[in-house]
C-alpha positions in Angstrom: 21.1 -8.0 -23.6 17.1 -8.2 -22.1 14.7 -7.6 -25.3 11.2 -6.4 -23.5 8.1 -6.5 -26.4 5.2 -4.8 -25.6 2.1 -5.2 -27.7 0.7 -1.7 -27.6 -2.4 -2.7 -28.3 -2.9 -5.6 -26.2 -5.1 -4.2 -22.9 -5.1 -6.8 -20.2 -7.4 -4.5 -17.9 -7.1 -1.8 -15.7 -4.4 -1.0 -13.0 -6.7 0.0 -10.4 -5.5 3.5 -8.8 -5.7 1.9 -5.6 -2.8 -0.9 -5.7 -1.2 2.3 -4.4 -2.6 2.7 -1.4 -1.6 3.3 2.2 -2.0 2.4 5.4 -1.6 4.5 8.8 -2.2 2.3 12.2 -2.6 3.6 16.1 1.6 2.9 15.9 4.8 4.6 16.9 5.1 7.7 15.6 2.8 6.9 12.7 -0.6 9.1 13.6 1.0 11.1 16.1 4.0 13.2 15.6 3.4 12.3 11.7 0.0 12.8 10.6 -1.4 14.8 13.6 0.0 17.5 15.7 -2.8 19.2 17.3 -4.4 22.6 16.2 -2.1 24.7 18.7 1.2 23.0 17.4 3.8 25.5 15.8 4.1 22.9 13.1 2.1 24.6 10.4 -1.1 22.3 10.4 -5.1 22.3 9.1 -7.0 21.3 12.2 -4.1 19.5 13.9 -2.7 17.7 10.2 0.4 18.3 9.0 0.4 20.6 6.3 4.0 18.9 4.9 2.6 16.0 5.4 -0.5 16.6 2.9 1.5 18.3 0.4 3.7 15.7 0.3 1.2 12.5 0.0 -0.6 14.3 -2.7 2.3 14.9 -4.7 2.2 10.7 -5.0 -1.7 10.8 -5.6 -2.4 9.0 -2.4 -5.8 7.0 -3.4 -6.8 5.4 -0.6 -5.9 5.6 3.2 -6.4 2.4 5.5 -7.0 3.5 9.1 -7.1 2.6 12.2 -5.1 -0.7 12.1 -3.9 -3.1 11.7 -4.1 -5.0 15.1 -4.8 -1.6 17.2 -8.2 -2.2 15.1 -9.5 -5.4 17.0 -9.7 -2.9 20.9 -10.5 0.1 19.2 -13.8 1.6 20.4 -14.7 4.5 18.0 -16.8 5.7 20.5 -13.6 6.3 22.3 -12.6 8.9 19.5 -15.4 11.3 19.0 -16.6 14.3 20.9 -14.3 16.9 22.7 -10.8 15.6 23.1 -10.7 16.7 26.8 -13.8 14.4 27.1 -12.4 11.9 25.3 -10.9 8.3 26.8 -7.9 7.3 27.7 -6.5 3.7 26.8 -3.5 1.5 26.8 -2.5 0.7 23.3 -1.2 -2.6 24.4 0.0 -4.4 20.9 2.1 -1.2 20.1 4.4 -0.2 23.0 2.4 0.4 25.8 1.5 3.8 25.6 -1.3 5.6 26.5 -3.0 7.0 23.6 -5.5 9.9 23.9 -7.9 9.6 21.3 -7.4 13.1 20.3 -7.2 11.4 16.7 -10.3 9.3 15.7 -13.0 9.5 13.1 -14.1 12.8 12.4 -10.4 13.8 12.3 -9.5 10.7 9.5 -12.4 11.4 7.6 -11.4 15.3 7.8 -7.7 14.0 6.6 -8.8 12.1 3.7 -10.9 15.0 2.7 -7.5 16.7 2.9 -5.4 14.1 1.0 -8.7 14.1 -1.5 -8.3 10.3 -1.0 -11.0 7.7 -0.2 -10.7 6.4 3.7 -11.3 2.9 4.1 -11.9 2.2 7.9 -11.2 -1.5 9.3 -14.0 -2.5 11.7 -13.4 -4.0 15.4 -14.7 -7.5 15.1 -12.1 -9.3 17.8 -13.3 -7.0 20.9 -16.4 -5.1 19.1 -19.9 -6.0 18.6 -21.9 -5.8 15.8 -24.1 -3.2 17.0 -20.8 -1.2 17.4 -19.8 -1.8 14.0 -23.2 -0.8 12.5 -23.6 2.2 14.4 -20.0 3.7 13.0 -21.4 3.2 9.3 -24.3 4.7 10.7 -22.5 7.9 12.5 -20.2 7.9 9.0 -22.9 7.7 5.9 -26.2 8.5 7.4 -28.2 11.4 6.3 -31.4 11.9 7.9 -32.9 11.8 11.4 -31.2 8.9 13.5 -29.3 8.4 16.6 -26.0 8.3 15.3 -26.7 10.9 12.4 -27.4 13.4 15.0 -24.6 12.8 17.2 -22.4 13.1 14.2 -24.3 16.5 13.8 -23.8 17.9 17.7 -20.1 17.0 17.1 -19.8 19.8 14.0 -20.9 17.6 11.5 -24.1 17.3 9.5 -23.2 16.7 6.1 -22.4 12.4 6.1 -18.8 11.6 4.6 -18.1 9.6 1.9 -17.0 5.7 2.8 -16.4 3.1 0.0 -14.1 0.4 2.0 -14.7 -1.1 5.1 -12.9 -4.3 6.4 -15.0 -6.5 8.5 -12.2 -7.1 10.9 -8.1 -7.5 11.0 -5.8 -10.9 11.4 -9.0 -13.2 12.9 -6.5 -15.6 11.9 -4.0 -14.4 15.1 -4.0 -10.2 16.6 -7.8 -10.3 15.8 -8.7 -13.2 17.6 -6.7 -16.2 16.9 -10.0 -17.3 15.0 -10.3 -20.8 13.1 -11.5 -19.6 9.0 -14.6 -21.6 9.3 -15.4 -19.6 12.5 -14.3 -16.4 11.2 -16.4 -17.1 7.9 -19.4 -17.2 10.2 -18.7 -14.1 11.8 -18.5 -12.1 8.4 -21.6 -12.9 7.4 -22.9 -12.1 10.5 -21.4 -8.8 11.0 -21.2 -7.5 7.4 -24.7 -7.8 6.9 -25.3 -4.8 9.1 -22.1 -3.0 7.4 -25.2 -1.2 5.8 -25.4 1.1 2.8 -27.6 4.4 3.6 -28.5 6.5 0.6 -26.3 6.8 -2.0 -23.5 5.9 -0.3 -22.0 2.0 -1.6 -19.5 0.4 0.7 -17.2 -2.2 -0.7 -17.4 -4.8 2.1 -13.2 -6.7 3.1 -13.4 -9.5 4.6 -9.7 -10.9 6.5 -8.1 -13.0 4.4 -4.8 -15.0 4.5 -1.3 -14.3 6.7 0.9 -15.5 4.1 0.4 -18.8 2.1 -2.7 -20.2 4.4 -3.7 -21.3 0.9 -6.5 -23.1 3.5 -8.2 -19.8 4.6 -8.4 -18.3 1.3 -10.3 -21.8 0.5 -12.9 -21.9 3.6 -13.3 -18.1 3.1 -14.4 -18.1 -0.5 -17.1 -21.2 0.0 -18.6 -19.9 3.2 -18.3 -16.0 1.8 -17.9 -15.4 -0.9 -21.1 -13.9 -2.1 -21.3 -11.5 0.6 -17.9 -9.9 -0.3 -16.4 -7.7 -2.6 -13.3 -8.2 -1.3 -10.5 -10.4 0.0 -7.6 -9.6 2.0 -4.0 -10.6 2.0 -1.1 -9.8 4.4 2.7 -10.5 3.6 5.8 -9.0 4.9 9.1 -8.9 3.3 11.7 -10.1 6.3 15.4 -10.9 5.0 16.6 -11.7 9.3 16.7 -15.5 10.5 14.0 -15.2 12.6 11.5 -12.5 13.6 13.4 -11.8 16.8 16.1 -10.9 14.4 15.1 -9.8 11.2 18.0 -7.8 10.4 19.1 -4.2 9.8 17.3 -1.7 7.6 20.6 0.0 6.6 23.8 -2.3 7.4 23.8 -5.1 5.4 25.3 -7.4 3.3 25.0 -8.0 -0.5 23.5 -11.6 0.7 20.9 -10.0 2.6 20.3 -7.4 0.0 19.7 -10.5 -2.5 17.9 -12.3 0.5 15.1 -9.4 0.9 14.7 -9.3 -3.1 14.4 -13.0 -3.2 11.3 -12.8 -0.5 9.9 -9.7 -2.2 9.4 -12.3 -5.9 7.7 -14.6 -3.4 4.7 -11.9 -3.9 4.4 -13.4 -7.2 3.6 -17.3 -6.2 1.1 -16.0 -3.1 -1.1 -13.9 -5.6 -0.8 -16.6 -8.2 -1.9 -19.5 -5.7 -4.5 -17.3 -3.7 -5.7 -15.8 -7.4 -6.3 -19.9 -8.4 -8.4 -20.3 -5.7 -10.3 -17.4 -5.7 -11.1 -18.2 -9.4 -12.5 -21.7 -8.2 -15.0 -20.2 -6.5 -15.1 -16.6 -8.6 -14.1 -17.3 -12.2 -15.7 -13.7 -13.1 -13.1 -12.2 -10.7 -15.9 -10.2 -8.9 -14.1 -10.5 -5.4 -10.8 -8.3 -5.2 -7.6 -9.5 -3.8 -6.7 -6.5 -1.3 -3.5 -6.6 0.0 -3.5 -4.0 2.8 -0.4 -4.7 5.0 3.0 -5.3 2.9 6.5 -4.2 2.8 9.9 -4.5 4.5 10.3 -5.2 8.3 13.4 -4.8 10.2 15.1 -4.8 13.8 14.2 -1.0 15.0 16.6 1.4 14.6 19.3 1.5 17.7 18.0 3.2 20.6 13.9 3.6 19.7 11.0 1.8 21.1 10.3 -1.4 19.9 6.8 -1.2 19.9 7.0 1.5 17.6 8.8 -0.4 14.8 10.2 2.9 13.4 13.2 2.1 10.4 15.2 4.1 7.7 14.5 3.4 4.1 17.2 2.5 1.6 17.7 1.7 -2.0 17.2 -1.9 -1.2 13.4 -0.8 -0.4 12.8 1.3 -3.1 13.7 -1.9 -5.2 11.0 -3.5 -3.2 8.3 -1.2 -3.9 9.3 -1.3 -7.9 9.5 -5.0 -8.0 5.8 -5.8 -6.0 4.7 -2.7 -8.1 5.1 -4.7 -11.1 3.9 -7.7 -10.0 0.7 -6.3 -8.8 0.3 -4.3 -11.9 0.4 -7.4 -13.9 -1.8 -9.2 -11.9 -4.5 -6.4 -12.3 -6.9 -9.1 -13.0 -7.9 -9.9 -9.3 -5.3 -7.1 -7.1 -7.7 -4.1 -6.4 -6.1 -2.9 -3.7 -2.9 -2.8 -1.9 -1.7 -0.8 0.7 1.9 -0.5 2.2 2.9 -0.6 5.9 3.0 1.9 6.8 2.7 5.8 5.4 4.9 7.6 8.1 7.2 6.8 11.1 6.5 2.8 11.0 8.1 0.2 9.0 8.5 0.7 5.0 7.1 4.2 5.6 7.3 6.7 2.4 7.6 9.7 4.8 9.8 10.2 7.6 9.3 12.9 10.3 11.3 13.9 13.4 9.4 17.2 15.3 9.0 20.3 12.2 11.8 17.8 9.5 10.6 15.4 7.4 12.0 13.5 4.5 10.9 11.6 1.9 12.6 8.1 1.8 13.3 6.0 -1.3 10.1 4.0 -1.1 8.3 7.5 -1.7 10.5 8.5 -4.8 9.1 4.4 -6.1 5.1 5.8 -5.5 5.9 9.3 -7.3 7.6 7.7 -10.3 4.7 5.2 -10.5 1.8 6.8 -10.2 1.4 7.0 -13.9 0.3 3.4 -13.9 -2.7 4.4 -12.0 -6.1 3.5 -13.9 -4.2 3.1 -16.8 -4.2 0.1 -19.2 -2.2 -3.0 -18.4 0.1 -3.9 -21.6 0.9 -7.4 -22.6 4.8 -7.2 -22.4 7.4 -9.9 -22.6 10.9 -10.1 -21.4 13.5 -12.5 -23.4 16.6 -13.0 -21.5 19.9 -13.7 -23.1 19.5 -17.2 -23.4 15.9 -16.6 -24.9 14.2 -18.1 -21.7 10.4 -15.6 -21.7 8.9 -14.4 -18.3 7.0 -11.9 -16.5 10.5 -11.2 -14.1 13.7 -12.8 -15.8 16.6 -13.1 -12.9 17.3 -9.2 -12.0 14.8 -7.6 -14.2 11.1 -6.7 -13.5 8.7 -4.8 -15.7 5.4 -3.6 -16.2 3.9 -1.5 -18.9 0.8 0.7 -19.2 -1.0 2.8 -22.2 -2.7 6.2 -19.9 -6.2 7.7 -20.9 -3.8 10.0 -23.3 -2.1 7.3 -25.2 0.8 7.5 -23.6 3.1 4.3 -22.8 4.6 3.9 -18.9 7.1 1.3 -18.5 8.8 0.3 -15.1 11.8 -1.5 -15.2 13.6 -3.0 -12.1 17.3 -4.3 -11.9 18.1 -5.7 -8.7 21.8 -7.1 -9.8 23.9 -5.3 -7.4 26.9 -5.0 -9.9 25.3 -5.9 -13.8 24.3 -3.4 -15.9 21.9 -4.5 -18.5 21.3 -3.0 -22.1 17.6 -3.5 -23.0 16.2 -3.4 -25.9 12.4 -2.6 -26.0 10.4 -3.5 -29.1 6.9 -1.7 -29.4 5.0 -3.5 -31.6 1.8 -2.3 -32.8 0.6 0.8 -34.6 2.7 3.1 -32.3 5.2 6.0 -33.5 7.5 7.9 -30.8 6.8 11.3 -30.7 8.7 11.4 -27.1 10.9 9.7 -24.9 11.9 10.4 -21.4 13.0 8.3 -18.3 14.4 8.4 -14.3 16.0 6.6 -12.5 16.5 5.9 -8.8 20.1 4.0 -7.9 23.0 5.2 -6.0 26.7 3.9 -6.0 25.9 2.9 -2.2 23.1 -0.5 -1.9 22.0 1.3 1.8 21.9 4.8 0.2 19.3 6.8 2.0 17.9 9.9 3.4 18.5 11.6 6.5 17.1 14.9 8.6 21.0 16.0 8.4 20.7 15.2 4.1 17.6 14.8 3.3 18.0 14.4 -0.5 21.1 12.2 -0.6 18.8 9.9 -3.2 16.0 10.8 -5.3 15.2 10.2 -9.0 17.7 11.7 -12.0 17.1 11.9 -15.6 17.2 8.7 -17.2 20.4 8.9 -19.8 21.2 7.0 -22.7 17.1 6.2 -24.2 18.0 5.6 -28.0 15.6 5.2 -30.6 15.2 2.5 -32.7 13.5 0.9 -35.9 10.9 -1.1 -34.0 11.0 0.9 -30.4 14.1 2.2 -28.4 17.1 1.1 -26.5 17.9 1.7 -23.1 20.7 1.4 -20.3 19.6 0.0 -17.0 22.0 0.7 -14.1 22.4 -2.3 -11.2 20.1 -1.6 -8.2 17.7 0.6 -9.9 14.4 1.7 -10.5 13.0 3.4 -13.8 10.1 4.7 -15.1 10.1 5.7 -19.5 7.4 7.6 -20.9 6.7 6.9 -24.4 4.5 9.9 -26.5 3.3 9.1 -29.9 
């Protein structure tokens, strides 16, 4: 028996809407074939977007979209990308499989998609191959409104009304794709080129630097003495990998229960890198001013049998949906200094939340996690408190991860993770407080099979069920927690 308290009326600060985040990368099948199709597709589409596509991301209140990389970020021109796509160049995209890319997507057509989504775009600037003219003039061509050179270019190409842009990361991985960069060098190079990341009118942009790969405990360090004042945020890249080695990183859907409790082992390891990276953030920031961003995470596999390599394209089982629930909760309760996260990738690459193959698509496990979540968006962080059997008190006892939130209506969210592969656990959830039960409903996502997953052939082989079995109780409720699940309870008073 787990007892979880939650102090009702204990706020701890705000779960930014943007933890759940996305980002979409020059990759594989990500942009092409899954976000854009091209006006004269027979795909049903707005201007060459998917129409599914759109429908489907809203559904999970997509709040932010990180675009164009990634590594494809540090040789991207955006010059390349604007103008009449028969007009536009033609280039190698040489980290991600060779291929030639068009340019047929670039700014204007983001921009247009977040517009879609009703998202904000955060754009990550070319500081590896680019110059800082280059980078100034895109904020320029993006925000300006009035008479200039870039203003009026954005204007001949359909455009006069400037787009809103709050995020823009002042390069990607200095610390290896983006230049192989030492921090102190790096640190010199953001202040450089962030001061002319401008803002024009009314239009504020939150200003990323790069941060860490990993626990480079070191960069986070020269980064925040050199930096920090001309940031608002910091960013952080970590990627779940359960294989030996990256040449072998395993199988995203045949695998063994000691990989499955391999992958959940590296996904807790979240936990210590915000921790350690938060601690010396606060050295240099104890108001917590700067964000933590952490714009690339999630699973990475071999690619499935028989696709490109380059375009690191894998299926999405239960064992990632118990990923996304368990970093969730960690970066919910460390809402104090995460702003941002954003998971790699939305469509067709890696941990994606959307599958597509031509007119099909699916929505994996990972995407069920985001929909059943979404409550915790700008909602309050509750203090909560698990007690184990044997009374030991943590944020994540072994198997079990929570976090709890109070919404602008009063009503309680808590997400509850068991990653034990056979143990069910009774939990008994103690609302203390000045908080009656009006209401009390819950899902779950977990399947008899640890690899369950969707397919174009059965597309909803898993997805969320009613959660059975919530009891009420003197001082809260009770509930059953099936192994290898996720669940989100309401609680109305």
């Amino acid at each position: 028996m787990f007892k979880i308290i939650i102090d009702t009326d204990v706020k701890q600060g705000t779960i930014n809407k943007n933890i759940y985040g996305h980002f979409a990368e020059h990759l594989g099948r990500c942009i092409y074939e899954g976000i854009w199709v091209g006006e004269d597709s027979s795909i049903p589409n707005t201007r060459g977007i998917r129409n599914d596509v759109v429908a489907a991301l809203k559904n999970i209140k997509i709040p932010v979209l990180r675009w164009p990389g990634g590594c494809f970020a540090d040789e991207y021109h955006w010059k390349d990308g604007i103008g009449p796509k028969e007009e536009r160049k033609r280039m190698i995209n040489t980290h991600w499989g060779g291929v030639v890319e068009n340019n047929h997507f670039g700014t204007d057509e983001f921009l247009d998609l977040c517009e879609q989504l009703e998202c904000e775009p955060y754009i990550c600037g070319n500081v590896g191959s680019g110059t800082v003219q280059e980078m100034q003039e895109w904020v320029e061509y993006v925000t300006f409104d009035g008479e200039s050179p870039m203003a009026n270019l954005r204007e001949k190409n359909g455009r006069k009304k400037p787009w809103s842009l709050k995020y823009f990361g002042v390069g990607n991985e200095n610390w290896g794709c983006g230049g192989h960069m030492r921090p102190e060098f790096y640190a010199d190079l953001y202040r450089r080129y962030q001061t002319y990341v401008r803002n024009y009118g009314s239009n504020k942009i939150y200003k990323i630097a790069c941060g860490a790969n990993v626990a480079d405990y070191k960069w986070t360090d020269v980064l925040m003495r050199e930096a920090a004042g001309f940031m608002d945020g910091l960013s952080l890249h970590y990627y779940t990998v359960p294989g030996d080695s990256w040449q072998n990183k395993g199988s995203a859907t045949d695998f063994t229960e000691a990989e499955w409790n391999k992958t959940i082992s590296k996904s807790l390891f979240m936990e210590e890198l915000i921790t350690k990276h938060s601690t010396i953030m606060d050295k240099y920031d104890p108001n917590k001013r700067v964000g933590l961003i952490v714009d690339e995470w999630g699973t990475w596999y071999n690619v499935e049998p028989n696709t490109n390599p380059g375009f690191l394209y894998q299926q999405n089982t239960l064992r990632d949906a118990l990923v996304a629930g368990i970093t969730f909760n960690i970066f919910n309760n460390h809402c104090d200094r995460v702003r941002m996260a954003n998971i790699a990738q939305t469509i067709n690459v890696l941990q994606a939340v959307v599958l597509t193959d031509k007119e099909k698509m699916i929505l994996t496990p990972t995407y069920h996690v985001f929909e059943m979540y979404k409550v915790h968006q700008d909602a309050e962080l509750l203090r909560t408190t698990v007690v184990s059997e044997n009374s030991s008190k943590s944020k994540n006892s072994t198997g079990v991860s929570v976090s709890a939130s109070k919404d602008a209506n009063g009503n309680i969210h808590l997400t509850i993770c068991n990653s034990d592969l056979e143990k069910q656990v009774e939990i008994d959830i103690d609302l203390r407080g000045e908080y009656g039960i009006k209401e009390l409903s819950g899902r779950v996502l977990s399947d008899d099979k640890m690899n369950a997953h969707n397919t174009f052939d059965k597309p909803e082989d898993i997805k969320p069920k009613a959660l059975e079995n919530l009891r009420r109780t003197e001082s809260g409720f009770k509930a059953t927690i099936l192994p290898k699940s996720v669940n989100a309870i309401t609680v109305k008073s």
